[in-house]
N, C-alpha and C positions, 0 to 999 in steps of 0.2 A: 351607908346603907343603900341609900339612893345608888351609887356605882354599881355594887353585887347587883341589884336586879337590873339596873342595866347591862351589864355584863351574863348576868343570865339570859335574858329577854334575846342580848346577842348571839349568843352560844346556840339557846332554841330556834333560833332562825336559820342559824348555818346547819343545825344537824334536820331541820324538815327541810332546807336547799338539798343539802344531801342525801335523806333517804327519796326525795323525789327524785331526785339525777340519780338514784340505783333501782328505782322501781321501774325509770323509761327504760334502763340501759336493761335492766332483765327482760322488759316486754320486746324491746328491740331483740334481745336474744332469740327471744321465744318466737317473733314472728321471724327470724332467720331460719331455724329450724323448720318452723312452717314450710317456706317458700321450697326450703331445702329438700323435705318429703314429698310435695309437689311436684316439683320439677325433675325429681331425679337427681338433682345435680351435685356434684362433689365439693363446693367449694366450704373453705374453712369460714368458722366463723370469727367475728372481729367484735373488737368493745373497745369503746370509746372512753371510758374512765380511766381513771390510771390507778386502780386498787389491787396491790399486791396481790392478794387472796381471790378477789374476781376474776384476776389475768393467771392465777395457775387454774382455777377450774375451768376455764374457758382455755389453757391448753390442753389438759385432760381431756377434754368432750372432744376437740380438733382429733387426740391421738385416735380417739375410740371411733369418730366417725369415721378416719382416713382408713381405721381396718376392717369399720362396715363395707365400706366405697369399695375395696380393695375384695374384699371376702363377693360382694354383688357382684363385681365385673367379671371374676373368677366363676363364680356360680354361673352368670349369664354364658360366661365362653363354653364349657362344660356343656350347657341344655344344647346351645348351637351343635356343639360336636355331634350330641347323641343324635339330635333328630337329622342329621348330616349322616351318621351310620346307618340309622334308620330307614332312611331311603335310599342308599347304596347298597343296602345288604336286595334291599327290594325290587332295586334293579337287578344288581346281579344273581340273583335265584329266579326271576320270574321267564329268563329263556331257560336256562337247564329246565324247568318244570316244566315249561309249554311243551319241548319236545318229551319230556317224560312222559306224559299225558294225551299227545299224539300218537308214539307209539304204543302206549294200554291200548288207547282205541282201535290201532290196529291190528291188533291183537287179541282184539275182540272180535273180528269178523273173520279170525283163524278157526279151524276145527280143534275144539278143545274138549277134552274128558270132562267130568264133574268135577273133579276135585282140582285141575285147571282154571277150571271157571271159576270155583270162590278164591282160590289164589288169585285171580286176575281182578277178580271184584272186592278183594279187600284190601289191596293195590289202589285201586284206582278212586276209591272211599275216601283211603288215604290220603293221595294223590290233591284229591279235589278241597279236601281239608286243610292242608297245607295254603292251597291256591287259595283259601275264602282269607285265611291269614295276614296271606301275602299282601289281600288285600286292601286286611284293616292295616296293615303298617305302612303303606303305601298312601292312602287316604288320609292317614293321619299325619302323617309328614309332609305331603302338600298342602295339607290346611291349616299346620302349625307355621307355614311362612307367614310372616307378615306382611310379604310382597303380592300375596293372593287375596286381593280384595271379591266379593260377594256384589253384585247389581241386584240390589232389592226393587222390587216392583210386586204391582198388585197381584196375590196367589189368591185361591177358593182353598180357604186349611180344608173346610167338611169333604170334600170331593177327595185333597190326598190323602186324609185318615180315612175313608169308608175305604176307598183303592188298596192300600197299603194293608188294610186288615180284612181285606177279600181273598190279597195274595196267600196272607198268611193261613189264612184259615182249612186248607190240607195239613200243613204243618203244626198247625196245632192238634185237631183228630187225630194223627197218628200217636201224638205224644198225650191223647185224653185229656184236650183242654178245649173250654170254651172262653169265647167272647163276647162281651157286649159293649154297647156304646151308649154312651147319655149322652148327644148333644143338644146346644138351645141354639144350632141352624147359623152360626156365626160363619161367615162364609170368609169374606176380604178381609186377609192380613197383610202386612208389610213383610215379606220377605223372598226366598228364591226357591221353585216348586221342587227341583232336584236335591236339593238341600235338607226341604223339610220331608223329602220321600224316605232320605237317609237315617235323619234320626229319629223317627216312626218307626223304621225297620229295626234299628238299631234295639231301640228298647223294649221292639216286640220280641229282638231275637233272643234280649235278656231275660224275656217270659218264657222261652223253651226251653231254657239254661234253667230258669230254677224257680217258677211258678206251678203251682198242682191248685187244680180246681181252676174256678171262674177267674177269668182276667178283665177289668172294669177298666174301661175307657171313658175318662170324664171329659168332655170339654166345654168351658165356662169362661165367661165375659168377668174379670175381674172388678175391671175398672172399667169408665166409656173408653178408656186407650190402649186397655190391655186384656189378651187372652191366655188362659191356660190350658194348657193340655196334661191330666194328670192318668198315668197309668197306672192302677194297684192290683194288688193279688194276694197270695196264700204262697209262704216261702216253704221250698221242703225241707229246709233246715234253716233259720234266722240266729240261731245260737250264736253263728261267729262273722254275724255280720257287722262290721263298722261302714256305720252312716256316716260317718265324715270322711269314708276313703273310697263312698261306690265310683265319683267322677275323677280317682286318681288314675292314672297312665302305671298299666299293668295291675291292677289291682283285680284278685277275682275272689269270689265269697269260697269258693270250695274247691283249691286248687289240686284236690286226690282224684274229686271225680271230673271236674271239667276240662278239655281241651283248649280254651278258651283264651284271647290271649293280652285279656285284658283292657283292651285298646276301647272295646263297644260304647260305653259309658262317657270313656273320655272323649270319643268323637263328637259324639252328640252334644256335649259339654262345647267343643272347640266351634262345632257348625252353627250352635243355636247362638252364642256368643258372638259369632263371625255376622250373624244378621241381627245383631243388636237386646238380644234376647234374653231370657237366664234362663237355668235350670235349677231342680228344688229336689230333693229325696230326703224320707221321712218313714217311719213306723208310728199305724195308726188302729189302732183297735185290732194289734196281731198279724195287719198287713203291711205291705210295702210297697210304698206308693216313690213315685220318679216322674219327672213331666217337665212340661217348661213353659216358658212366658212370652209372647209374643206381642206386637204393635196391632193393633185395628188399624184397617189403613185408613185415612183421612177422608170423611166424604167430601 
């Protein structure tokens, strides 16, 4: 009798030996994986046990990751290419277009009949459309490098948001909209003045595209290290819009009536990002609000 529970007592020692040596060997796993989503990196994973059934699921998880690895680098090569066409196509259309658009002009100080002249003016409408295009595709393809780094230094945000929404403000009276602004006078942020000119423009221009009524310009002190800047309004259709795709590259809410060519959103997305920043969009008591986050610079 005495033997059996020695023999037991033995057996229990060896099987808590061993479920310890497969609880390290699964946390060693698990912090592999970790390291492994971390870093990016491809490498297989390894186990130190020698359990039949441990060592086929841990080739299994190997096969599947090597055709994640495999499916990333593919995806990765793909994004390169497009924003690689993106800014070739941008080059090569933006001379034919210059001299397009040189000679409208001069063919504008020709003697032309009426019906001349709105042919020549819906041309050149055109003309300059294409050019505003051009040049969200071009903007956005040099800011999609990651070899185009940003030098942040101390801006005044109040000064380029009053600026930026003075410009705009013809542009809105023609189209019957007004603005306002709520700021609490936050002045020095951490980032690049040309930069935050862009995506202020950017998201007012997405107020002309499909705001009706008052467009509210918030800006607030979040945190003591962070500010926001939230744009809202009144959509003239929200029916089809998807809030998880306003910051996708090409995405536009209303692609029958707008010219637009997607890119706005995304820039501002890529610029605020580039100076350490986020951006937020959201539906809020029937409006839609879009803004972004920025640093207080350090006193």
């Amino acid at each position: 009798m005495l033997a059996v529970i020695i023999l037991l007592g033995i057996l229990c020692v060896i099987l808590m030996l061993y479920l310890i040596q497969m609880k390290n060997q699964l946390r060693n796993i698990k912090e592999q994986l970790r390291k492994r989503s971390m870093e990016q990196a491809g490498n297989a994973l390894l186990i130190e046990m020698s359990h039949g059934e441990l060592r086929k699921m841990v080739v299994e998880m190997n096969k599947v990751l090597a055709q994640e690895e495999a499916m990333r680098i593919t995806a990765k090569a793909r994004e390169q290419e497009l924003k690689k066409l993106i800014s070739d196509i941008s080059h090569d259309l933006r001379t034919p277009l210059t001299v397009t658009k040189g000679f409208l002009q001069m063919l504008e100080k020709c003697r032309l009949g009426k019906e001349e002249k709105e042919y020549l003016s819906v041309c050149m409408e055109h003309t300059e459309e294409l050019e505003k295009l051009l040049l969200e595709f071009f903007t956005y393809s040099y800011w999609s490098n990651e070899e185009n780094q940003v030098s942040l230094e101390c801006v005044n945000l109040s000064n380029i948001i009053e600026n930026v929404m003075a410009d705009f403000v013809p542009l809105f009276e023609k189209q019957e909209l007004t603005m306002s602004l709520q700021s609490e006078k936050i002045s020095k942020v951490l980032g690049e003045e040309e930069l935050l000119r862009r995506v202020m423009g950017n998201i007012l221009k997405n107020c002309l595209a499909y705001a009706v009524g008052e467009v509210e310009v918030i800006v607030k002190q979040q945190t003591p290290t962070k500010v926001s800047v939230c744009v809202c309004n009144h959509l003239k259709d929200s029916g089809n819009l998807d809030i998880e795709r306003v910051f996708e590259r090409f995405y536009t809410h209303d692609k029958a009536r707008n010219r637009s060519s997607g890119l706005g959103l995304s820039i501002v997305k890529l610029l605020v990002e580039k100076m350490n920043g986020q951006v937020f969009a959201g539906l809020r008591d029937e409006k839609f609000e879009v803004g972004f986050v920025c640093k207080v610079w350090p006193k």
